[in-house]
Backbone as a printed PyTorch tensor [residue, N CA C, xyz], in Angstrom:
tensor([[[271.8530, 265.7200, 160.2020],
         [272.5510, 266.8020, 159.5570],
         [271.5140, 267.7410, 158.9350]],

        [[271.3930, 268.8220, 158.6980],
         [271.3380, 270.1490, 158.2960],
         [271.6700, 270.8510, 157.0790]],

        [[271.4830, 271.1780, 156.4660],
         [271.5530, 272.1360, 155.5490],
         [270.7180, 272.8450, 154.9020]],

        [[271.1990, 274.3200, 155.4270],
         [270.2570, 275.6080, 155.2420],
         [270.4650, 276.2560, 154.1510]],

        [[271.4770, 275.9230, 153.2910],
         [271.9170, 276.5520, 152.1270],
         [272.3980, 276.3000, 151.2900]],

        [[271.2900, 275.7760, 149.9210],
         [271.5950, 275.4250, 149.0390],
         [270.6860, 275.6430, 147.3940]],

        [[271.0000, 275.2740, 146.7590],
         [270.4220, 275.7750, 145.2800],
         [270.7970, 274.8980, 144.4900]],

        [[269.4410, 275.0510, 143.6700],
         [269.2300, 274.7160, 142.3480],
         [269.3230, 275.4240, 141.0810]],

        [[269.0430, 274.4550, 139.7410],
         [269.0690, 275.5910, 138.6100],
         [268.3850, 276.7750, 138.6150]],

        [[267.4910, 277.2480, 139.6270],
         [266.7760, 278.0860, 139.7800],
         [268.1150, 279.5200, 139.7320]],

        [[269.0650, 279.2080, 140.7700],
         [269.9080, 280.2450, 141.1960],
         [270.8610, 280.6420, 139.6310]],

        [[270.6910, 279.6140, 138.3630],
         [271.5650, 279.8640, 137.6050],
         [272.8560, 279.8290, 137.2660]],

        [[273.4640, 279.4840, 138.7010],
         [275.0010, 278.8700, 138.3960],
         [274.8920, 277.8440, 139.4620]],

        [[273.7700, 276.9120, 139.6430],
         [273.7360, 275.8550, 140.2090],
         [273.1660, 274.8890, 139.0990]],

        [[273.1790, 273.2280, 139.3920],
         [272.7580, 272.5190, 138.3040],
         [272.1050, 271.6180, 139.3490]],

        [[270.3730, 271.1030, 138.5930],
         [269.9010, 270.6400, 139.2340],
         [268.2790, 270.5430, 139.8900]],

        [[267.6280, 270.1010, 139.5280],
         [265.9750, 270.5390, 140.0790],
         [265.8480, 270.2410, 141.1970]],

        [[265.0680, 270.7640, 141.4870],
         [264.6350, 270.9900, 143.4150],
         [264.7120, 269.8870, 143.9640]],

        [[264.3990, 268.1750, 143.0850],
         [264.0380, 267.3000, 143.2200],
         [265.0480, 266.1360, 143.3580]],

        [[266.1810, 266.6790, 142.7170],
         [267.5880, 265.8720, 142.4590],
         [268.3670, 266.5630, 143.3700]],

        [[268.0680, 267.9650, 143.9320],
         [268.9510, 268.1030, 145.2560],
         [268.4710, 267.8150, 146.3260]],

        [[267.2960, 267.5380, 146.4800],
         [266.5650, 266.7750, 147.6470],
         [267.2120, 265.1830, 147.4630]],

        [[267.1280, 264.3640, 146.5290],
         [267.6900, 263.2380, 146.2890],
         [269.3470, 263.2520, 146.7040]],

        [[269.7390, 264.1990, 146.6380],
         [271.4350, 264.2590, 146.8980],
         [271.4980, 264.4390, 148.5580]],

        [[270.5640, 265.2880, 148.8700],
         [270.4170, 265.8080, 150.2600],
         [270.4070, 264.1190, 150.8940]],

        [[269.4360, 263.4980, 150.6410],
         [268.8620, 262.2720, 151.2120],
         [270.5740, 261.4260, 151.1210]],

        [[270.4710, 261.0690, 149.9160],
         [272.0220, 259.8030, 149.8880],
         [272.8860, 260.8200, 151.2000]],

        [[273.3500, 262.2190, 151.1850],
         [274.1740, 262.2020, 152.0320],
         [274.0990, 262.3170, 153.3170]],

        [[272.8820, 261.5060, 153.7850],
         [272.5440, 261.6710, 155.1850],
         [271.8350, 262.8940, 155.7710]],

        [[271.5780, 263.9790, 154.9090],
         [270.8270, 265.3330, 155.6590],
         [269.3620, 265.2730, 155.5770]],

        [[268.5090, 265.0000, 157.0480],
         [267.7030, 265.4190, 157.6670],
         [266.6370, 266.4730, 157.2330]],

        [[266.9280, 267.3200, 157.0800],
         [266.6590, 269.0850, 157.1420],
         [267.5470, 269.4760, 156.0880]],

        [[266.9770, 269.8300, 154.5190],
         [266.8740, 270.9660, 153.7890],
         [266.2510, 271.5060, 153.2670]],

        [[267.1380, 272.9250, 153.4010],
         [266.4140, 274.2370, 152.8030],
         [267.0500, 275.0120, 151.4970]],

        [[265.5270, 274.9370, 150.7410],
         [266.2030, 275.4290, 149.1390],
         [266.4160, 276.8420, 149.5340]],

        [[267.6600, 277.9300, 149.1660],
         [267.6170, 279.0380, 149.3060],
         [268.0790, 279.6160, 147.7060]],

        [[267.2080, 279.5720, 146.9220],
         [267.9320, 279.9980, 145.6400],
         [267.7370, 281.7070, 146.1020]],

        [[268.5770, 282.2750, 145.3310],
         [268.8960, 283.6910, 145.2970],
         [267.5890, 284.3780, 144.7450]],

        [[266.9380, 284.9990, 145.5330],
         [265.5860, 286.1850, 145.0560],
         [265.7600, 286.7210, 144.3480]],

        [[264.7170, 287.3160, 143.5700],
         [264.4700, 287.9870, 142.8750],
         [265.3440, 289.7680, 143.2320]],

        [[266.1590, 290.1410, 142.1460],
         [266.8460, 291.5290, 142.5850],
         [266.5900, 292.3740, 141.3230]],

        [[266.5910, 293.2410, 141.7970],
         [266.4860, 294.6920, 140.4600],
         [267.8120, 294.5680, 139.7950]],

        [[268.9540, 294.3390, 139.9210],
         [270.2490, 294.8730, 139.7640],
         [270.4990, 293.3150, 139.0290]],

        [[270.2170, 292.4480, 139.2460],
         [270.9810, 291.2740, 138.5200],
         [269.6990, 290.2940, 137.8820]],

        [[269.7740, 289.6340, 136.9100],
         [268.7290, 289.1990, 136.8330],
         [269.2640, 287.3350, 136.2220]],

        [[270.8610, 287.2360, 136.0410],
         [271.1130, 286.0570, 135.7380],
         [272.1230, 285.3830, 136.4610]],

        [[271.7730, 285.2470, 137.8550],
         [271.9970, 284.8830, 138.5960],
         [271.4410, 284.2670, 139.9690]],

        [[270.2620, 284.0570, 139.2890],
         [269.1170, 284.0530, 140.5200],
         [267.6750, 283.6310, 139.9300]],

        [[266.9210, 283.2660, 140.7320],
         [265.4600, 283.2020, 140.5270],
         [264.7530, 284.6500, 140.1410]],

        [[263.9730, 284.4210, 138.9700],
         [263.3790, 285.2440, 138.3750],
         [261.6960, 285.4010, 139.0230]],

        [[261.1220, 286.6770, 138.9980],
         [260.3980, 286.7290, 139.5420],
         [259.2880, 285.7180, 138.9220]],

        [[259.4300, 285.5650, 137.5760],
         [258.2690, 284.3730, 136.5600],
         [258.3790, 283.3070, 137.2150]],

        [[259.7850, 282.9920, 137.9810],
         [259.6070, 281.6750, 138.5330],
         [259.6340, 281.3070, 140.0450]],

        [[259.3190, 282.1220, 140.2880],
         [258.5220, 281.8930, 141.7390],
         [257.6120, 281.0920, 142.6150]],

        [[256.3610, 281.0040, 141.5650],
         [256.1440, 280.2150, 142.1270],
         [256.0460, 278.3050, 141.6490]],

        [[256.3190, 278.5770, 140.4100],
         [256.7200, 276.8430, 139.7430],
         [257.7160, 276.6180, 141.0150]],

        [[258.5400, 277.4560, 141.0580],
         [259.6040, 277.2010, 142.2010],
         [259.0160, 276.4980, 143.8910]],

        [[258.4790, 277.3100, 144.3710],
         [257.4640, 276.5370, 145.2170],
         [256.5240, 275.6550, 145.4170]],

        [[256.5650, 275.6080, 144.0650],
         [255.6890, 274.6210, 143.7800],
         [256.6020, 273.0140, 143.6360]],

        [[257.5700, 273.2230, 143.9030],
         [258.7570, 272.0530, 142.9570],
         [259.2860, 272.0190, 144.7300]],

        [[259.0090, 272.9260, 145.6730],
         [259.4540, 272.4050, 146.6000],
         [258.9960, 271.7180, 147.9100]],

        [[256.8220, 272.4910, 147.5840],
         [256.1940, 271.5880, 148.3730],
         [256.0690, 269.8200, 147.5120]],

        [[255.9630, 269.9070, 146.2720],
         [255.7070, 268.5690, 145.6270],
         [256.8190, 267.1580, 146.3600]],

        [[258.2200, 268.0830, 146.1890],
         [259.6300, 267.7760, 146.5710],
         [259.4490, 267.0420, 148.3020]],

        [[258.8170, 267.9830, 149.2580],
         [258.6950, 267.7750, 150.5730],
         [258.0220, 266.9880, 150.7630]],

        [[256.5510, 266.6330, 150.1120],
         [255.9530, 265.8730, 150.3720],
         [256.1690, 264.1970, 149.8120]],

        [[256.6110, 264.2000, 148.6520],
         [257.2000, 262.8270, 148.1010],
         [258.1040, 262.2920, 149.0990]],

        [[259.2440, 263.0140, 149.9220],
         [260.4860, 262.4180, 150.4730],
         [260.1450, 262.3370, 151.9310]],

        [[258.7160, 262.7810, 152.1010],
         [258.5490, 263.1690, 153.3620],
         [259.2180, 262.1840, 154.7350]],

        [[259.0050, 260.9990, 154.2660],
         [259.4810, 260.1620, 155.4310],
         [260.9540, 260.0790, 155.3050]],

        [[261.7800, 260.8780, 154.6870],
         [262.9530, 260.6950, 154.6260],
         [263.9930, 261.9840, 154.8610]],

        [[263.3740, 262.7420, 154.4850],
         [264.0050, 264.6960, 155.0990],
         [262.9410, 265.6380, 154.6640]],

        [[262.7680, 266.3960, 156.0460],
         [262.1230, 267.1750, 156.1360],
         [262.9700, 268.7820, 154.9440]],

        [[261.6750, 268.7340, 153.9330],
         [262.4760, 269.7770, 152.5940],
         [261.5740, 271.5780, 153.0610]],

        [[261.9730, 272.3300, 153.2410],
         [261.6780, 273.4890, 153.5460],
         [261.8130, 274.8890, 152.5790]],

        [[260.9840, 276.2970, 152.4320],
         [261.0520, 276.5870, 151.2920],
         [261.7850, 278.0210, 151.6450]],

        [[262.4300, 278.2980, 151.0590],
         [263.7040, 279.3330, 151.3780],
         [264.2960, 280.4470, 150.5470]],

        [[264.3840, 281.4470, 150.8160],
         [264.8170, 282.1490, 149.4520],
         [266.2750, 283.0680, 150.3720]],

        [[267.3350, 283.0690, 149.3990],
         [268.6870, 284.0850, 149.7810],
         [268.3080, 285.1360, 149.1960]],

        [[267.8360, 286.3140, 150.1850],
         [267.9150, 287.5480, 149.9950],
         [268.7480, 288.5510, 150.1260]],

        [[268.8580, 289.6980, 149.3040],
         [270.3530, 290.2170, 149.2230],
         [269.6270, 291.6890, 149.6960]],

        [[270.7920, 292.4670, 150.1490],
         [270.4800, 293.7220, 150.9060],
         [271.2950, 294.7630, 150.5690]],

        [[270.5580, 296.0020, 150.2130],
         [271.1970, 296.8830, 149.9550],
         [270.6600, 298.3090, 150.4030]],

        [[270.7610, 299.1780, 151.0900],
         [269.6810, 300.3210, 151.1950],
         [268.6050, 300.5280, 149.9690]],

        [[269.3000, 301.3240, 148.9390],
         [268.0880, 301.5370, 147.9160],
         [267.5380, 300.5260, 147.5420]],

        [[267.8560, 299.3770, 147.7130],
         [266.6370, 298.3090, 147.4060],
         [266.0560, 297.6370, 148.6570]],

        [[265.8270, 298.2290, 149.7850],
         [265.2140, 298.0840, 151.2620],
         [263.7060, 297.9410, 151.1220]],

        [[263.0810, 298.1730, 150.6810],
         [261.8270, 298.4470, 150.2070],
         [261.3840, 297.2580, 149.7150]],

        [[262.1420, 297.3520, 148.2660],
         [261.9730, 296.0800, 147.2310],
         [262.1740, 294.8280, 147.7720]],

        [[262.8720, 294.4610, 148.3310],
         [263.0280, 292.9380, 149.4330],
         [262.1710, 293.2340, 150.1630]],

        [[261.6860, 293.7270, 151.1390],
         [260.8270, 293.7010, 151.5580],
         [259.4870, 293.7500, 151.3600]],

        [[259.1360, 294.0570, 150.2680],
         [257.9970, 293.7000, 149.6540],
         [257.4310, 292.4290, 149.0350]],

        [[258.7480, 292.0500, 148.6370],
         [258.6830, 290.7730, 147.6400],
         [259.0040, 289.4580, 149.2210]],

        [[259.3850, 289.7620, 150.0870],
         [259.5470, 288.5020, 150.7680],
         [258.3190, 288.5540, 151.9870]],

        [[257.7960, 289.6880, 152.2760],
         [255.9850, 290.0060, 152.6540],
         [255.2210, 289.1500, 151.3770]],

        [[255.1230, 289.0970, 150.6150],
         [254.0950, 287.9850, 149.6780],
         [254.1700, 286.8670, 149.4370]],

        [[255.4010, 286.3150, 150.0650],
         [255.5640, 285.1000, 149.7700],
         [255.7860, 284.3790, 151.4630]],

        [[255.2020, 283.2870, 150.9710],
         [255.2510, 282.2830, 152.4080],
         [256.0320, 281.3230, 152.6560]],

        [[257.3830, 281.2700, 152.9270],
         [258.4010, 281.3640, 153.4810],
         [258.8360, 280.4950, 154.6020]],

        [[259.6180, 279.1130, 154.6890],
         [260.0660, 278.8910, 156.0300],
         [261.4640, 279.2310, 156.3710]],

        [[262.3670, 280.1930, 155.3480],
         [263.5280, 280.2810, 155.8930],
         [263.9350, 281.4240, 154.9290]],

        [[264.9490, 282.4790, 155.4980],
         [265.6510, 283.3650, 154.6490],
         [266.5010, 283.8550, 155.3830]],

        [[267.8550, 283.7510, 154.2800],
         [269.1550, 283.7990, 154.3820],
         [269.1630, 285.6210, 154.0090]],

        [[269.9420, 286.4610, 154.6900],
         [269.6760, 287.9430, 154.2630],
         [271.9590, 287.7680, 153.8290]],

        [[272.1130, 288.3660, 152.3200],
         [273.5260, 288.4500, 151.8430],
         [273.6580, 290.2440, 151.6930]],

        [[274.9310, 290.5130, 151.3770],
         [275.5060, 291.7790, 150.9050],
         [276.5430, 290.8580, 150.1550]],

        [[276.4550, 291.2690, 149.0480],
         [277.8520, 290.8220, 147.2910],
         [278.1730, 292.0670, 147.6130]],

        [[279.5740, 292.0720, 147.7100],
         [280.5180, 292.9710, 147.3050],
         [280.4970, 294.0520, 146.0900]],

        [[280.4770, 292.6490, 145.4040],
         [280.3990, 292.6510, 143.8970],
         [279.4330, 294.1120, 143.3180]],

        [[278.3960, 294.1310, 143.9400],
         [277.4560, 294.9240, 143.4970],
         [277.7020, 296.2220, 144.3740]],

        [[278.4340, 296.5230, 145.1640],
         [278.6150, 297.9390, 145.9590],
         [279.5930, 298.3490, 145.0470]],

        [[279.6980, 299.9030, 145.1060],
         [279.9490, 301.3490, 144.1390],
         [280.6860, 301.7020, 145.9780]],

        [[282.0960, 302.5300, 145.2770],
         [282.7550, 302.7200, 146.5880],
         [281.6300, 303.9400, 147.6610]],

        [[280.8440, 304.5820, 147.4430],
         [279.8440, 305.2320, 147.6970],
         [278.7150, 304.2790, 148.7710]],

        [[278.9300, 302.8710, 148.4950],
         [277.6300, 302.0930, 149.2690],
         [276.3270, 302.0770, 148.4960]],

        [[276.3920, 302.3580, 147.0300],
         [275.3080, 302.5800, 146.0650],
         [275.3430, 301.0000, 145.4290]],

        [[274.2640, 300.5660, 145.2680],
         [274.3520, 299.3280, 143.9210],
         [274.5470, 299.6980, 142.5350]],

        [[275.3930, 299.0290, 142.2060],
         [275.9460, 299.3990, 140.8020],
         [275.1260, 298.0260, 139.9260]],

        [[275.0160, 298.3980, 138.9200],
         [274.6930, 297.5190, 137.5150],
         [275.5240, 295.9670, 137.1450]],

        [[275.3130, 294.8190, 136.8850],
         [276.7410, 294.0110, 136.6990],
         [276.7900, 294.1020, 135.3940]]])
């Protein structure tokens, strides 16, 4: 089994260190996971991984991969969100970082009937 999408306290409305969802991953039989906490965004900032924690964050997920290694392969992942005016900004921030997986979202939530990002 698989799973490409999931989070920790990193994302802020998940509960949990990188290390105890790798442990959950394992009891339920999955193979292959990938942490995708929510990137770093201009528009929201408590709901997601903060740019300060970036790399403790990666750091919690090679430590994570290598401890369980003989038991699921743990991979490092970030959910990136998309919006025109912030086209740039994701793309900059996911060019510096080294990466085995990314999930690309659009939230509703944050579109202005215009297609503009609004503030939450």
């Amino acid at each position: 089994m698989i799973d490409s999408h999931t989070h920790s306290k990193y994302s802020k409305h998940a509960i949990g260190t990188v290390e105890e969802v790798g442990l959950t991953a394992i009891e339920r039989g999955v193979k292959v996971l990938t942490l995708t906490e929510h990137a770093p965004f201009p528009v929201d900032s408590y709901n997601r991984l903060l740019i300060s924690e970036l790399q403790q964050y990666g750091e919690e997920i090679r430590l994570t991969a290598d401890k369980y290694k003989d038991w699921i392969k743990v991979l490092h992942g970030l959910e990136a969100d998309y919006s025109p005016e912030h086209a740039d900004y994701v793309s900059d921030l996911l060019s510096g970082l080294e990466l085995d997986f990314v999930i690309g979202s659009v939230y509703t939530l944050f579109l202005t009937k215009n297609g503009s990002m609004s503030e939450i």
